[in-house]
C-alpha positions as CSV (number, residue, x, y, z in Angstrom):
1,X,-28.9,14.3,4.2
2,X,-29.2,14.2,0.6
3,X,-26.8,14.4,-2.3
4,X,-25.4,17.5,-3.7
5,X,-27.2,18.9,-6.8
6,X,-24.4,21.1,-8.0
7,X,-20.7,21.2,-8.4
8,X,-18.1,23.4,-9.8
9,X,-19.1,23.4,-13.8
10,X,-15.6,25.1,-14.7
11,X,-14.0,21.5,-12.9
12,X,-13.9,19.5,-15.9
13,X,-15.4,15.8,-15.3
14,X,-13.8,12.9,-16.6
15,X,-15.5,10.0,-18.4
16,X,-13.1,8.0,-19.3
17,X,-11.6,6.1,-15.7
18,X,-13.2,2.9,-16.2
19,X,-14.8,2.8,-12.8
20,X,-18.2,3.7,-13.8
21,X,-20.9,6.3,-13.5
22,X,-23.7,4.3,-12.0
23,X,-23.6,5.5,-8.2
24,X,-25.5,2.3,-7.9
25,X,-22.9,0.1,-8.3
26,X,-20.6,1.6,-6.0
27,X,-21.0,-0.3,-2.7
28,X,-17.8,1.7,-1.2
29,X,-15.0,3.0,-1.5
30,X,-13.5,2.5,-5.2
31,X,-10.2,1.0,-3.8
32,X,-8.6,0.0,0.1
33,X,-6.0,1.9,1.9
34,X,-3.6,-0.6,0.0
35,X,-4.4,0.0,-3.2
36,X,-6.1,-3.1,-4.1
37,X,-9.8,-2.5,-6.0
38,X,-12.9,-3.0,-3.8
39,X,-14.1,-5.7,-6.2
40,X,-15.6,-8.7,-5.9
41,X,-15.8,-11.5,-8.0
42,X,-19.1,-13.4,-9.0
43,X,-21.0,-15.4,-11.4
44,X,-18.6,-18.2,-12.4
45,X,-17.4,-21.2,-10.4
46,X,-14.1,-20.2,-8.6
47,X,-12.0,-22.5,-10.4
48,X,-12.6,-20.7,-13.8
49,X,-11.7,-17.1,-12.5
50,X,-8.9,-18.4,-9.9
51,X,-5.7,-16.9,-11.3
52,X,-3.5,-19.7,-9.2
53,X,0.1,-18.0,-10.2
54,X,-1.1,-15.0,-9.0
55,X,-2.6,-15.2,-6.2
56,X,0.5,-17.2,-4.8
57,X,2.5,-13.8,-6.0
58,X,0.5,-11.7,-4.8
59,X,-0.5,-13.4,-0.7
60,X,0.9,-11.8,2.2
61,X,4.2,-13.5,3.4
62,X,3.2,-15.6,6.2
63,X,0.1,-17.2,4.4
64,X,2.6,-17.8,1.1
65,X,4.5,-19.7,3.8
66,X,1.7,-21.4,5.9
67,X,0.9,-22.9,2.3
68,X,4.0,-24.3,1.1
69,X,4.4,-26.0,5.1
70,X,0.6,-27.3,5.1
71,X,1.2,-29.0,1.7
72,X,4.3,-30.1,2.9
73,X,2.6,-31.8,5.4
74,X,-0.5,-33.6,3.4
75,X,1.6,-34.5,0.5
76,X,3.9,-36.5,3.0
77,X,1.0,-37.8,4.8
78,X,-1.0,-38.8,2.1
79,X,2.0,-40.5,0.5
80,X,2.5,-42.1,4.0
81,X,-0.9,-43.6,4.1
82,X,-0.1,-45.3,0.8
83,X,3.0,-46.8,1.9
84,X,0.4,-48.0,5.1
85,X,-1.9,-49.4,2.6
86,X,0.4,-51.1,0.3
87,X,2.0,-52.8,3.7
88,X,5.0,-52.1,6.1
89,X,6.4,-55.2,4.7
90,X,7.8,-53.5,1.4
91,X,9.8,-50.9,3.4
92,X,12.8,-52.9,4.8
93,X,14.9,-51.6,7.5
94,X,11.4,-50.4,10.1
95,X,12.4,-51.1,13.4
96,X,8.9,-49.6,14.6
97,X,6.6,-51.8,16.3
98,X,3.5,-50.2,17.0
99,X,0.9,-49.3,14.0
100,X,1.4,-45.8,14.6
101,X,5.5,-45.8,15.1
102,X,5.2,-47.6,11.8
103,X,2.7,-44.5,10.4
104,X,5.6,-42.4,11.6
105,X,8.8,-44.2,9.8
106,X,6.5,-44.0,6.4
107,X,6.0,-40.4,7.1
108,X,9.5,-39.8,7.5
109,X,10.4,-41.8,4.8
110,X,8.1,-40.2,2.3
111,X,9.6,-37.1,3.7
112,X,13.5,-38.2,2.9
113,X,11.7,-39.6,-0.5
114,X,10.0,-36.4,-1.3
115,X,13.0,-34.1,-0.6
116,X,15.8,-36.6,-2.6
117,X,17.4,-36.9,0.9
118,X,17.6,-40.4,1.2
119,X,19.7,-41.4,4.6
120,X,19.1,-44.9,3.1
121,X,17.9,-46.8,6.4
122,X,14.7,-47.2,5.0
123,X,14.3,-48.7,0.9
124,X,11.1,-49.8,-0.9
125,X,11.0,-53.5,-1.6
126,X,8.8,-54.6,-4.3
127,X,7.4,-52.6,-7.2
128,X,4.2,-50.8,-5.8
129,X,6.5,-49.6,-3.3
130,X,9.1,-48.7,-5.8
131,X,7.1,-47.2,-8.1
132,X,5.0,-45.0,-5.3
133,X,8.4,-43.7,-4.1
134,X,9.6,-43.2,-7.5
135,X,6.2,-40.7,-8.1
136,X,7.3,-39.4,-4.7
137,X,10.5,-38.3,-6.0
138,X,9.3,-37.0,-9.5
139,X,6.2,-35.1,-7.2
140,X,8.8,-33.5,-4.8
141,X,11.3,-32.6,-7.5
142,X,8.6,-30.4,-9.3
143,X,6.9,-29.1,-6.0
144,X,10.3,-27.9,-5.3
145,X,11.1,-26.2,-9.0
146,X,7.2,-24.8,-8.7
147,X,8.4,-22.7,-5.1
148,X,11.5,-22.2,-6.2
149,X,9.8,-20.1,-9.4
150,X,7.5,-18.6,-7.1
151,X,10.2,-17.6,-4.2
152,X,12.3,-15.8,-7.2
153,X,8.9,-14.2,-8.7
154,X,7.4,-12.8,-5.2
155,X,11.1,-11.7,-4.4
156,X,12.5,-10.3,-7.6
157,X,8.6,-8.7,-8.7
158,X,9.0,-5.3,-9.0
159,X,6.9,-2.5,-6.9
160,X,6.6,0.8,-5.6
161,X,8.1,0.2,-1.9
162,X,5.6,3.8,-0.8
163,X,3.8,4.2,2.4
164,X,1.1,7.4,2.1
165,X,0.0,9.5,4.7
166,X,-3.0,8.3,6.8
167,X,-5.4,11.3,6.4
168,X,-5.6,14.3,3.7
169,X,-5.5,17.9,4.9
170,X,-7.1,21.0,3.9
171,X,-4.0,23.2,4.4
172,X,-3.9,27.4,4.5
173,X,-1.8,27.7,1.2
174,X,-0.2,30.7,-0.5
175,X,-3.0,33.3,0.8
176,X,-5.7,30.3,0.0
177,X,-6.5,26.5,1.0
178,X,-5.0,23.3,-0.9
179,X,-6.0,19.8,-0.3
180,X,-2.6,17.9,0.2
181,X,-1.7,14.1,0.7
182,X,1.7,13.0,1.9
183,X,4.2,9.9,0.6
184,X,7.1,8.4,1.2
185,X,9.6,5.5,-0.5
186,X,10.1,3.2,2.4
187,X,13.2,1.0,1.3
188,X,16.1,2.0,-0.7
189,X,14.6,1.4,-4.2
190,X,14.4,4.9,-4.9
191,X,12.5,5.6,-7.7
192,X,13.0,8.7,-11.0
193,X,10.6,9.9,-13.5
194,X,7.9,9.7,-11.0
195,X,4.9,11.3,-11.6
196,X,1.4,11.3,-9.5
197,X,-2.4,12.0,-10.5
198,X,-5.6,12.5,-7.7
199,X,-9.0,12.1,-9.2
200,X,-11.8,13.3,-7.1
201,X,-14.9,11.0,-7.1
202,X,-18.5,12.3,-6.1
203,X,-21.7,11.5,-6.4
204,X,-23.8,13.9,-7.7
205,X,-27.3,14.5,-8.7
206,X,-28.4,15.4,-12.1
207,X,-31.4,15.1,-14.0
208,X,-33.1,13.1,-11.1
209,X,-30.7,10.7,-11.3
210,X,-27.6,10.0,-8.6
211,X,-24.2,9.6,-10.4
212,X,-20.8,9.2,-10.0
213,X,-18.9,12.3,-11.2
214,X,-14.8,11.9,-11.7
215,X,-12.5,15.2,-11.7
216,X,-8.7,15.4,-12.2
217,X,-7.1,17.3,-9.2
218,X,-4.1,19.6,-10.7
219,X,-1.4,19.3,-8.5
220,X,1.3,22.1,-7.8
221,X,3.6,19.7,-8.6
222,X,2.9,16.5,-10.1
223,X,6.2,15.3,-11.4
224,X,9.8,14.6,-9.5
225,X,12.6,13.8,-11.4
226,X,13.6,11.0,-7.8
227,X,11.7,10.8,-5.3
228,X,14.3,10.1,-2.5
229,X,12.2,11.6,0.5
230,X,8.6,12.2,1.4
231,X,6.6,13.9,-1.0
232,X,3.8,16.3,-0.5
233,X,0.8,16.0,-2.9
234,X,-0.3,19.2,-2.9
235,X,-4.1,20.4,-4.8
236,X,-4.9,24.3,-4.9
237,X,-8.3,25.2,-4.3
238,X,-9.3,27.8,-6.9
239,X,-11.6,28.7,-9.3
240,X,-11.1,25.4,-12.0
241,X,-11.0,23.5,-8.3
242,X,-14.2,20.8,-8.1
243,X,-13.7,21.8,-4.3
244,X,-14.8,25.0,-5.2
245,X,-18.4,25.8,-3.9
246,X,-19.1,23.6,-1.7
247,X,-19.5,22.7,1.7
248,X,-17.7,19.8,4.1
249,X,-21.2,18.9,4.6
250,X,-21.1,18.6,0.9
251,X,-18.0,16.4,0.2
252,X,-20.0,14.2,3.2
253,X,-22.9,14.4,1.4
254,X,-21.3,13.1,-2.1
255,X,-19.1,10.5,-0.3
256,X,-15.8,11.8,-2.0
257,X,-13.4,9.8,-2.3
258,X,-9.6,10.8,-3.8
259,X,-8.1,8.5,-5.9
260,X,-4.2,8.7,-5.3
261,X,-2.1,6.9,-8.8
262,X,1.8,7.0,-8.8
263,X,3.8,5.6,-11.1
264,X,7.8,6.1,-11.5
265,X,10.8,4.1,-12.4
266,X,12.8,1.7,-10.4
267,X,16.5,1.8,-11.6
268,X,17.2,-1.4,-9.4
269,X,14.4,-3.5,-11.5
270,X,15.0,-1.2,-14.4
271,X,11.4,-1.8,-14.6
272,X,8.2,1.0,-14.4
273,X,5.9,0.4,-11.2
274,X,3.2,1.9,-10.2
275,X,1.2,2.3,-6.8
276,X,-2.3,3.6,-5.3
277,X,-4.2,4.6,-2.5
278,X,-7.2,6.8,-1.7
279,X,-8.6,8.6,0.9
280,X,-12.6,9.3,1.9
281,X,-14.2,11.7,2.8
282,X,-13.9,10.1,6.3
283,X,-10.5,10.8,6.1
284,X,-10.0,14.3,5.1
285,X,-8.5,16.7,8.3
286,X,-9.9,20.2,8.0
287,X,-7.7,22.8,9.1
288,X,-4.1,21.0,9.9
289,X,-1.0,20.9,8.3
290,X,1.9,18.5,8.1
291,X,4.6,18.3,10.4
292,X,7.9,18.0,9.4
293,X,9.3,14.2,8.9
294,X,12.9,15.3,8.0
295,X,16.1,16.8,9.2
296,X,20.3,17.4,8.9
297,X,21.5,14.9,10.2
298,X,24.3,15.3,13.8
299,X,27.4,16.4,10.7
300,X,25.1,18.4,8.3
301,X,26.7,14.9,6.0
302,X,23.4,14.1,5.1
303,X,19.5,14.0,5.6
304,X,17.1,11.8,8.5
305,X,14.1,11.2,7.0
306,X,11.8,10.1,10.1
307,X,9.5,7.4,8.5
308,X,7.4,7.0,11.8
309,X,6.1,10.8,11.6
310,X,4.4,10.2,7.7
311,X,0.9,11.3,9.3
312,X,2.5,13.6,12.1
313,X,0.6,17.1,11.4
314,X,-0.8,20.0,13.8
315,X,-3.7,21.5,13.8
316,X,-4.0,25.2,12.2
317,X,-6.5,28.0,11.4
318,X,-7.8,28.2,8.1
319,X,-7.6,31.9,6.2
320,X,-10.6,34.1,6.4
321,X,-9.7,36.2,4.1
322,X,-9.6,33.6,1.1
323,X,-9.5,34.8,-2.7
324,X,-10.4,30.8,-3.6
325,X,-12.9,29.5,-1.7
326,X,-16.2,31.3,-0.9
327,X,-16.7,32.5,2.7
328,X,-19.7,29.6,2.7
329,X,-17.1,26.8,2.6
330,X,-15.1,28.6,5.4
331,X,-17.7,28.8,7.4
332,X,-18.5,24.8,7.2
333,X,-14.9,23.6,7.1
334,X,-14.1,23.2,10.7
């Protein structure tokens, strides 16, 4: 299957996204489910481009912990080994006998040492043991300020707490079709001032040569004074549409990908943060609309907002009758 030759000229194409119009260079999607960019990194040792501060920020929980308890572990061994090396001797108060019970008590004590503990059973005697367990202390006491910077940073880092909607549907809308994505703030950090932008990707063939063709998706609604509950991105298909005139086997074809950027403000950071997503064409649902995620709650007091159903949606007939989208596409939607 080949690429498509021809779009929608009245869809105005952008230039200007900084992700390039060299289909070549695109070896996937432009960015994961998460958001992150599908980027890698080359050409310079991994020292020079290794952005230590923020990769600690930025690792998932559990490896931001497994970290902090595996060099836990090899500074107090390693500091261990030199207390071995400069002899058991110069640590009075060891009742160990065995080499490795005495391994053990200078693990321990470099431990106590390297936390300013101290339960004082154990003391260096001499001055290469005073002085290693004097750089113990000063090592622990700035290991310890380093986490403590990073704990506050990961915890205290503003960011859009929003969970999207697995799939993208082609919806019957208003007598027509829309293209619509769903969201939904996941904590309690609601956010105000929030506004959201889809830019449609393709690649395209002109002149011979295979490109990669950006086009801002007008949405119904694309700003929300809060955003308090799930929101429903929502893209009409008409006539200024770069959906319209073409076939699903042409968004295959061009490997679409949407582009999904939300930014809004977070009162409880009193800080702007932003989020992103996008979908493939692998991902797009033709002919299915979203099921309801919301409801009263038992008093009418309030609203449920059911975060489990985000992707919940049914499957429905798409109009025949469309003003928007030529009968072609209708035919090659399902």
């Amino acid at each position: 299957m080949g690429l498509i030759k021809s779009f929608n000229k009245r869809a105005k194409a952008e230039t200007e996204t900084g992700l390039g119009t060299n289909a070549s260079i695109n070896g996937g999607r432009f960015f994961k489910k998460d958001g992150t960019p599908n980027v890698e990194m080359r050409g310079i040792p991994i020292l020079e481009r290794l952005n230590l501060y923020h990769t600690l920020l930025s690792l998932p929980k559990w490896k931001f912990l497994l970290i902090i308890i595996i060099s836990f572990i090899t500074i107090n061994l390693a500091f261990a080994g030199l207390y071995l090396f400069i002899g058991m001797d110069h640590l009075n108060g060891m009742v160990a006998i065995t080499l490795l019970e005495k391994f053990g008590e200078a693990f321990f004590f470099s431990a106590q040492t390297f936390t300013t503990v101290g339960y004082g059973r154990i003391n260096p005697v001499g001055f290469a043991a005073s002085f290693v367990s004097a750089l113990e202390a000063l090592t622990g006491l700035l290991s310890f300020a380093l986490i403590t910077g990073l704990l506050y940073g990961r915890f205290a880092r503003p960011k859009a707490y929003i969970n999207y909607s697995k799939n993208a549907l082609f919806v019957p809308f208003r007598d027509g079709v829309a293209f619509m994505m769903r969201m939904v703030p996941y904590t309690r950090n609601f956010l105000v001032n929030v506004e959201a932008r889809l830019t449609m990707s393709m690649q395209v063939v002109e002149e011979g040569v295979t490109k990669n063709k950006f086009f801002q998706l007008s949405l119904d609604i694309s700003k929300a004074n809060t955003l308090i509950s799930n929101w429903t991105l929502v893209h009409v298909i008409n006539e200024e549409s770069p959906f319209y005139g073409i076939t699903k086997e042409d968004i295959d074809n061009a490997k679409t990908e949407i582009l999904v950027f939300v930014q809004g403000f977070d009162e409880s950071f009193s800080n702007t943060v932003i989020s992103r997503t996008s979908y493939t064409y692998e991902e797009f649902i033709y002919g299915a609309k979203f099921l309801p995620m919301y409801h009263p709650n038992t008093d009418n007091s309030g609203t449920v907002v059911h975060l489990n159903k985000l992707d919940d949606f049914e499957v429905v007939e798409l109009p025949s009758n469309s003003s928007f989208i030529p009968q072609k596409v209708l035919q090659n939607i399902n």
